[in-house]
C-alpha positions in Angstrom: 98.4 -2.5 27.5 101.2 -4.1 25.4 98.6 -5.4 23.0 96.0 -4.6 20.2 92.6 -5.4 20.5 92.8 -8.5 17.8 96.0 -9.7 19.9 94.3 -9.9 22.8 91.4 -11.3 21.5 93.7 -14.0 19.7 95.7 -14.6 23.2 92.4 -15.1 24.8 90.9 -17.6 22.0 94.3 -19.6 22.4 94.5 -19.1 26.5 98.0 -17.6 26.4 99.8 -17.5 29.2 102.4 -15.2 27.8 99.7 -12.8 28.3 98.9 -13.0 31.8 99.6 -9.4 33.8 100.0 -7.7 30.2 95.9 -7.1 30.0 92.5 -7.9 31.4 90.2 -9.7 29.7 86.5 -8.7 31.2 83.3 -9.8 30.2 80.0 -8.0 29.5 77.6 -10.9 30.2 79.2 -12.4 33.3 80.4 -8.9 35.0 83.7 -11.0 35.6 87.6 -10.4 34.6 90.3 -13.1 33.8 93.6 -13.4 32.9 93.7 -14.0 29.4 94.7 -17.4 29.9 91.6 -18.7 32.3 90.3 -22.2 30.9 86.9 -20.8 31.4 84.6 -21.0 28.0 85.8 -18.4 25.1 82.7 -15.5 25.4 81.9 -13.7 22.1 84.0 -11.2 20.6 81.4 -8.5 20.9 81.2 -9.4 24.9 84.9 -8.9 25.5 86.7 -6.0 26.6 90.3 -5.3 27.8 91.9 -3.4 30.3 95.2 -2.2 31.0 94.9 -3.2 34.7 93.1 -5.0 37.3 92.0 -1.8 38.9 90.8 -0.2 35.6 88.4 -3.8 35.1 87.2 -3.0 39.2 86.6 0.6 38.5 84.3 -0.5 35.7 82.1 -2.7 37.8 83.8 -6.2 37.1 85.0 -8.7 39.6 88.0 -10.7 39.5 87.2 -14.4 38.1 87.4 -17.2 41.2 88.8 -19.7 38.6 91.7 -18.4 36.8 92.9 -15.2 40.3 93.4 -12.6 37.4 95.2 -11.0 40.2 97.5 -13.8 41.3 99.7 -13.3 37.9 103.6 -11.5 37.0 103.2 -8.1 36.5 102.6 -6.2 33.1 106.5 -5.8 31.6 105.4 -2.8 30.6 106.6 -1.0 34.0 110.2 -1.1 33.2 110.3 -1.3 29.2 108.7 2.4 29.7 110.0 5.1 31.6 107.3 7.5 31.5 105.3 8.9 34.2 102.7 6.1 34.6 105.1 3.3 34.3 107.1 5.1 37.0 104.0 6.0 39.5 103.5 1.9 38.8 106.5 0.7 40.3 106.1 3.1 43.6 101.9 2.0 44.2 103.3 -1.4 43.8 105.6 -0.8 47.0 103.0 0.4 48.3 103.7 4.2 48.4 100.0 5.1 48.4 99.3 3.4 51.6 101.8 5.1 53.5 102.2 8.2 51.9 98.7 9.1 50.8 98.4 10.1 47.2 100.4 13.4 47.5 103.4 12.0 48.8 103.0 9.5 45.6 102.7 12.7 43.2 105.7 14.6 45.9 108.0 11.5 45.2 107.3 11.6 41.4 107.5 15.5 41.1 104.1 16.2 39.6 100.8 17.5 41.3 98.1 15.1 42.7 95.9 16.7 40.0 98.3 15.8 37.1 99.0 12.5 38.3 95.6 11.7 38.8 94.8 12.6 35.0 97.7 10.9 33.6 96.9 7.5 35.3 93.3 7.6 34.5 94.2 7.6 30.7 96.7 5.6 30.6 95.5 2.5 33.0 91.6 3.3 33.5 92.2 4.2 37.3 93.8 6.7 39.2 96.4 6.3 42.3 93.5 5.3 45.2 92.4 2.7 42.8 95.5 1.3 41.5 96.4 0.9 45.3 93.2 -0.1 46.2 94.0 -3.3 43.6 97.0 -3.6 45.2 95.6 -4.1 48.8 93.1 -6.5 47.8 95.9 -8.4 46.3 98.2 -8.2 49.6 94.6 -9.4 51.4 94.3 -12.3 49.5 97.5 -13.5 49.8 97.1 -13.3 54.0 93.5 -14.8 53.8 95.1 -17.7 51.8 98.6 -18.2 52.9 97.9 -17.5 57.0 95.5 -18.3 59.5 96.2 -14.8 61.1 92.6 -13.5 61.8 90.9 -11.0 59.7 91.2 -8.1 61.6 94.9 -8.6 61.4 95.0 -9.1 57.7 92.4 -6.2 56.8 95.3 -3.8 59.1 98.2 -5.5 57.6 97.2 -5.1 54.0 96.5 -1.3 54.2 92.7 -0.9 54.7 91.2 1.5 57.1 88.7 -0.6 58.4 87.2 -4.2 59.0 84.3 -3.0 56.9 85.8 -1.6 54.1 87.9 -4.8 54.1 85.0 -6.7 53.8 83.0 -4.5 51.3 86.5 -4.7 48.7 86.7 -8.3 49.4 83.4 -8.8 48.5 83.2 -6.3 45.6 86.9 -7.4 44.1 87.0 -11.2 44.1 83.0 -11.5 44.3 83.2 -13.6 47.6 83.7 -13.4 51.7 87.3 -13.6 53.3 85.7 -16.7 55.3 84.8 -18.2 52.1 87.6 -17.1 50.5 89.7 -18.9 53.6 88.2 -22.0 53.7 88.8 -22.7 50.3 92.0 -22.6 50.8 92.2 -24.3 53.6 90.2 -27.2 51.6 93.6 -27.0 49.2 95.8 -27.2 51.7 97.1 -24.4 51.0 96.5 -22.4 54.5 100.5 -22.9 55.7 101.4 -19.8 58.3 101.2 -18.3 60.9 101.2 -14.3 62.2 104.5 -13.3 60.9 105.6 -16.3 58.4 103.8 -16.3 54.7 104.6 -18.9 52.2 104.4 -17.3 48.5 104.3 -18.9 45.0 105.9 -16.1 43.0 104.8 -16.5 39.1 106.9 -15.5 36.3 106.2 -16.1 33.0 108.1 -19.2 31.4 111.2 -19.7 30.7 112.4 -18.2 33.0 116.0 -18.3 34.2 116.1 -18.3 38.1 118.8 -20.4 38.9 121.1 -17.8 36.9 119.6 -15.1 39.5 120.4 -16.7 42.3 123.7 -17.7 41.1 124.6 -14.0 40.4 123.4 -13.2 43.9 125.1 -16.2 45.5 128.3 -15.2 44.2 127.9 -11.8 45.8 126.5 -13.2 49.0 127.7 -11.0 52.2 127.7 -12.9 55.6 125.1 -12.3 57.6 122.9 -10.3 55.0 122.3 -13.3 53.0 122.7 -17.0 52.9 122.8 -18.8 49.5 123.0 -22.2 48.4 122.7 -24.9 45.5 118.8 -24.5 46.1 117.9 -21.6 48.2 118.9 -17.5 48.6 118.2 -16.1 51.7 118.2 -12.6 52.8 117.4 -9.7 55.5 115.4 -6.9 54.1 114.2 -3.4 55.5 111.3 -3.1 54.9 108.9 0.6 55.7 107.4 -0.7 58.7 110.3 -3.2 60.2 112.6 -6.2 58.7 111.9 -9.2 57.5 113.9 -12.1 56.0 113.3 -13.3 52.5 114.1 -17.2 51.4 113.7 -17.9 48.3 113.3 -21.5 46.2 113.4 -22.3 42.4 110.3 -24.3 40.6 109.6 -25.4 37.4 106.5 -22.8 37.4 107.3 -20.3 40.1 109.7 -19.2 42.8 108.8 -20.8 46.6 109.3 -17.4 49.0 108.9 -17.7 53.0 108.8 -14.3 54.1 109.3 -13.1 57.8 108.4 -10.3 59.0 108.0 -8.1 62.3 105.0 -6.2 60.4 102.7 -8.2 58.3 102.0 -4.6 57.0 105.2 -4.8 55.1 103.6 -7.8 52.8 102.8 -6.0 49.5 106.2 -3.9 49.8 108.4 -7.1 50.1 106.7 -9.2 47.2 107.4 -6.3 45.0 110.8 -5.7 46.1 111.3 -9.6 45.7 109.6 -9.8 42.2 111.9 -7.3 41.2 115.1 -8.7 42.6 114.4 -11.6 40.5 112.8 -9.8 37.6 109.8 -12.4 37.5 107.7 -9.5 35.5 110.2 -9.4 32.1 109.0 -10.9 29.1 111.0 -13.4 28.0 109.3 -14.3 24.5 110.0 -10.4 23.4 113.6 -10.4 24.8 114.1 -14.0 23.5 112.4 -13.4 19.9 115.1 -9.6 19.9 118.3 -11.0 20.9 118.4 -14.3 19.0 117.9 -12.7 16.3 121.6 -11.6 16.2 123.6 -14.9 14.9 126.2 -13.5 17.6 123.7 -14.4 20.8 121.6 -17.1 19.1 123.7 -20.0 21.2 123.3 -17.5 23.9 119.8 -17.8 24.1 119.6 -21.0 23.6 121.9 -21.8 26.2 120.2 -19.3 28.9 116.3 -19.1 28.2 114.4 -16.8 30.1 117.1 -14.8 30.4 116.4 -12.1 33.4 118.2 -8.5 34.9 119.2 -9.3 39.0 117.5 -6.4 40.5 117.4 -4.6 43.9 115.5 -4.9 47.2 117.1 -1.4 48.4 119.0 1.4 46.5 121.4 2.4 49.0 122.9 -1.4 48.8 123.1 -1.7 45.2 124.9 1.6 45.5 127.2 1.0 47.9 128.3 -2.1 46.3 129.1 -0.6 43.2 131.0 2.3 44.2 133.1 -0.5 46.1 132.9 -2.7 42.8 134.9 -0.1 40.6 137.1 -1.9 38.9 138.0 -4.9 41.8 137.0 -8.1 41.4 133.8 -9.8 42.5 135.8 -11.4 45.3 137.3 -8.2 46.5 134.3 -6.3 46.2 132.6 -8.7 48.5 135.0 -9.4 50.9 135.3 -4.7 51.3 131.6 -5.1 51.6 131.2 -8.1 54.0 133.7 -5.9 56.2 131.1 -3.1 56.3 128.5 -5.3 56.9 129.9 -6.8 59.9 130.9 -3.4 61.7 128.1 -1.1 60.6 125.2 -3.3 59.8 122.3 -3.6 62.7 121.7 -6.5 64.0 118.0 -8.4 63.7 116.0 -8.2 66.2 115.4 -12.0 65.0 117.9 -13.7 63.1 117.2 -17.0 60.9 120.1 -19.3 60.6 123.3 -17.5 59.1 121.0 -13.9 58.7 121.9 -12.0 61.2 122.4 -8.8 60.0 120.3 -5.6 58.3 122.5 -3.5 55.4 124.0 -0.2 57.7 121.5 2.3 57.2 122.7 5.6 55.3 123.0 7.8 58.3 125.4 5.3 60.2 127.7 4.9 56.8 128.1 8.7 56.2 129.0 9.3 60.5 131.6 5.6 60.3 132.2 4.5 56.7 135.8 6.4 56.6 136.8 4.5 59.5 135.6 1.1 58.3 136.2 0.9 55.3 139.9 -0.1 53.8 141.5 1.0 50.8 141.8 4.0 48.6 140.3 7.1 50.6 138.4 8.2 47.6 136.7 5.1 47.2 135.6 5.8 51.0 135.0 9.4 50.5 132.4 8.8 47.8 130.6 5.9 49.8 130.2 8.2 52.5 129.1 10.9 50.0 126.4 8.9 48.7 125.1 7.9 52.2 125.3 11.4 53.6 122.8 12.2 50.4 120.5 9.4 50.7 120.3 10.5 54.4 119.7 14.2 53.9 117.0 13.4 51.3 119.4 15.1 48.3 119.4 11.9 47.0 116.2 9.7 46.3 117.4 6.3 45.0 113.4 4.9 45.3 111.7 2.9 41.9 110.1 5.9 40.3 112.5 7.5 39.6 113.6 9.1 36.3 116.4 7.3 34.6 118.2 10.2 33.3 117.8 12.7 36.7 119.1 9.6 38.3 122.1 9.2 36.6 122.6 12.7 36.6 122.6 13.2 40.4 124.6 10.2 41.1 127.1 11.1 38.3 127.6 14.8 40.4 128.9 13.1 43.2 132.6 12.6 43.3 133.7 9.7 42.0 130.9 8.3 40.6 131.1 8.1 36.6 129.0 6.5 34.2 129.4 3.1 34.7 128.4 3.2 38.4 125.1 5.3 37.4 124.4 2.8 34.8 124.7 0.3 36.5 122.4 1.3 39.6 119.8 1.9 36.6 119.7 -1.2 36.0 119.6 -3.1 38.8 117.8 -0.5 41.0 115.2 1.2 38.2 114.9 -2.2 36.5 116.0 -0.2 33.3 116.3 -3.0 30.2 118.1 -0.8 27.8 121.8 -0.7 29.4 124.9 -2.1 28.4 127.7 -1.6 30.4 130.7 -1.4 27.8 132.9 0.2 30.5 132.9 -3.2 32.4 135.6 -5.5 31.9 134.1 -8.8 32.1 130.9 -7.6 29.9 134.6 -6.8 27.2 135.6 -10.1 28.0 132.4 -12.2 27.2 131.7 -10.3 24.1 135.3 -11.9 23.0 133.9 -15.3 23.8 131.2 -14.5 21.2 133.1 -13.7 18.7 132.4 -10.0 18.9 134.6 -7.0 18.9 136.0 -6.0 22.4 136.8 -2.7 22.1 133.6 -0.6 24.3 132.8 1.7 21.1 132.2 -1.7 18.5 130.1 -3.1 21.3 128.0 -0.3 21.7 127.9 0.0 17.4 126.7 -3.5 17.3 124.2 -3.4 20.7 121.7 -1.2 18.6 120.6 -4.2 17.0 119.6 -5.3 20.9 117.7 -2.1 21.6 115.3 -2.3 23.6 116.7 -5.4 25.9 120.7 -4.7 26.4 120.5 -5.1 29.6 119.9 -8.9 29.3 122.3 -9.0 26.2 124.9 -7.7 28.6 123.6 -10.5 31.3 124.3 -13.3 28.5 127.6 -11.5 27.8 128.7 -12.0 31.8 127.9 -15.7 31.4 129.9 -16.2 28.3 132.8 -14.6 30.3 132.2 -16.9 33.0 131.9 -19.7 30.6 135.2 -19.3 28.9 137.0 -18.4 32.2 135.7 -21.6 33.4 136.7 -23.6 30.7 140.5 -22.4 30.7 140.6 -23.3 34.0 139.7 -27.0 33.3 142.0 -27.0 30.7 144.7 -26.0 32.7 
């Protein structure tokens, strides 16, 4: 929990939404758990208590609250800010390792034993991995009982349970209610939109939060037949554990629209996560706002960009791959190399949406083809097919929970991979906040525009200041870059 007990007892008096996913709030005399900012009457001090997670509050007899959907919040920040092994095992249950791997191959991926893992989570969140995961599939449930009209025996299946029953008997336990209940009041909201296959999500962040600036970042990168972006919308494919799907994505004032399809509804829970994360909709903008505008150098920053957030990663390899092609070539270049892989080695979907066609070529067909694809410097080539040939053997794991400084050291063994490209994959694949990548050019360029010191080593000097959040200093840095480069050009 990211709070003290009279925090949270002050950010439940003044319903704070800045709060929401950072605790629980449960209640002795009700038996019920809320986000701490559910409109619901303020109980007694002496009747609250708080809880790292939603699991920890179930695991203690509480159900989730029917007004305020304790559940149906961003994520605790926590997950990235610390590296440790809970905040790693986090980030895997949330893809939904657990379901499909079982609890050892959550503790094989993470290098510890079941019995170890086990006893770290249970003192650090108040549950262990079955029911951290078992949270999580209630979630997924939810989402399917509200969103689809797919029947129940579909949803219990596609949201990880083993059976109808024990659907029902978590349904009923979790949120306190039956799925046909549960169904019908949403269909009573309107809110009951798909179909087997098609979801539509409301994806909550916590305000401000900059989204536009995302999917700018990820327009401009945009590969045909991956992804699609325009002035409102960023579409991609994704591969997902149990098939594809194909991600759009919409800004809102209060959340980001997503229409998700998929071939395997089972996939649900693994694609939100991978899509929360793309977007960084779980950062906490009021820390990393109240840090960095501190400095007089990114006050106007700030101001300018609110909300600031860290693009992310819906898959490893991809981030990888683009940045070992990325080394010192322009965005344009960089895309145009990639969008040539894309279109020889990436498989086509089974069924395409509009102008996404295409899946990202799996590591396997990039280590047999991506010397004869690829053009350019050999070496360039030689290390992309280096990395996939890794990836594919299983020498390198390129997965959420993994540890930042391993990672960097395994990636940083393969030839011609140095410590901007392993920095950079931290950041955008491990969601790591603390990175500044002084080796980049335009990062140079927009520290300039600040009024800052270019050279990499004054940088770095005056970035301790930004500690813990560099990484979104070194976002606002890019779009002062962009900024100035923009504004020479209408001056010209």
């Amino acid at each position: 929990m990211l709070v003290g007990t009279e925090e949270a007892l002050r950010a439940v008096a003044s319903r704070d939404a800045r709060f929401d996913g950072c605790f629980i709030h449960a209640v002795r005399t009700t038996g019920i758990y809320c986000r701490p900012s559910c409109p619901a009457r303020t109980p007694k001090p002496d009747n609250s208590l708080f809880y790292p997670t939603a699991a920890a509050a179930q695991a203690a007899g509480f159900r989730a609250c029917r007004r305020c959907l304790p559940d149906a919040v961003p994520g605790s920040p926590e997950w990235n800010l610390r590296a440790d092994l809970a905040g790693r095992a986090m980030r895997l249950i949330s893809d939904g390792v657990v379901d499909r791997c079982g609890v050892r191959g959550l503790a094989d991926q993470l290098g510890y034993s079941e019995r170890h893992l086990t006893r770290v989570l249970t003192a650090e969140l108040g549950a262990g991995p079955l029911g951290l995961a078992r949270a999580h599939r209630a979630h997924s449930a939810r989402i399917l009982i509200e969103t689809t009209t797919i029947p129940f025996g579909d949803v219990a299946f596609a949201a990880g349970f083993s059976s109808l029953r024990q659907f029902n008997d978590t349904l009923r336990e979790v949120f306190g209610v039956t799925p046909t209940a549960m169904r019908g009041r949403a269909q009573r909201r309107s809110e009951a939109r798909g179909s087997a296959g098609a979801v539509q999500l409301r994806l909550p962040f916590r305000a401000p939060c900059d989204v536009p600036g995302v999917l700018r970042f990820l327009g401009e990168r945009a590969l045909t037949g991956l992804e699609d972006a325009g002035p409102d919308h960023y579409t991609r494919a994704l591969r997902l554990p149990y098939g594809t799907g194909i991600a759009t994505l919409r800004p809102h004032e209060k959340y980001v629209a997503c229409t998700l399809r998929l071939t395997d509804l089972r996939d649900l829970g693994s694609a939100v996560s991978r899509l929360r994360r793309l977007l960084d909709l779980d950062a906490d903008p009021a820390a990393i706002g109240e840090a960095l505008g501190a400095d007089p150098a990114l006050r106007s920053a700030i101001a300018r960009t609110p909300g600031v957030r860290v693009p992310g990663s819906v898959d490893g390899l991809e981030v990888l791959v683009r940045a070992v092609i990325g080394q010192q070539i322009s965005v344009a270049a960089a895309r145009k190399t990639t969008e040539r892989l894309v279109t020889a080695l990436g498989e086509p979907l089974a069924h395409p949406e509009g102008a996404v066609t295409t899946l990202f070529p799996t590591p396997e067909v990039l280590a047999e083809r991506a010397l004869e694809v690829l053009p350019g410097p050999r070496r360039r080539a030689e290390t992309v097919r280096a990395v996939a040939a890794a990836v594919a053997d299983g020498s390198l794991a390129l997965h959420t929970g993994r540890d930042e400084a391993e990672l960097r050291e395994d990636l940083e063994s393969i030839r011609g991979i140095g410590p901007w490209t392993s920095s950079y994959v931290a950041m955008r694949v491990l969601g790591s906040p603390d990175v500044l990548l002084t080796g980049d050019l335009a990062l140079r360029r927009g520290a300039g525009a600040l009024g800052l010191s270019e050279d990499p080593a004054a940088i770095q000097a005056h970035a301790r200041r930004w500690s813990p959040w560099r990484s979104y200093a070194g976002v606002l840095l890019w779009e002062a870059a962009a900024d100035a480069t923009s504004q020479l050009q209408l001056a010209s």
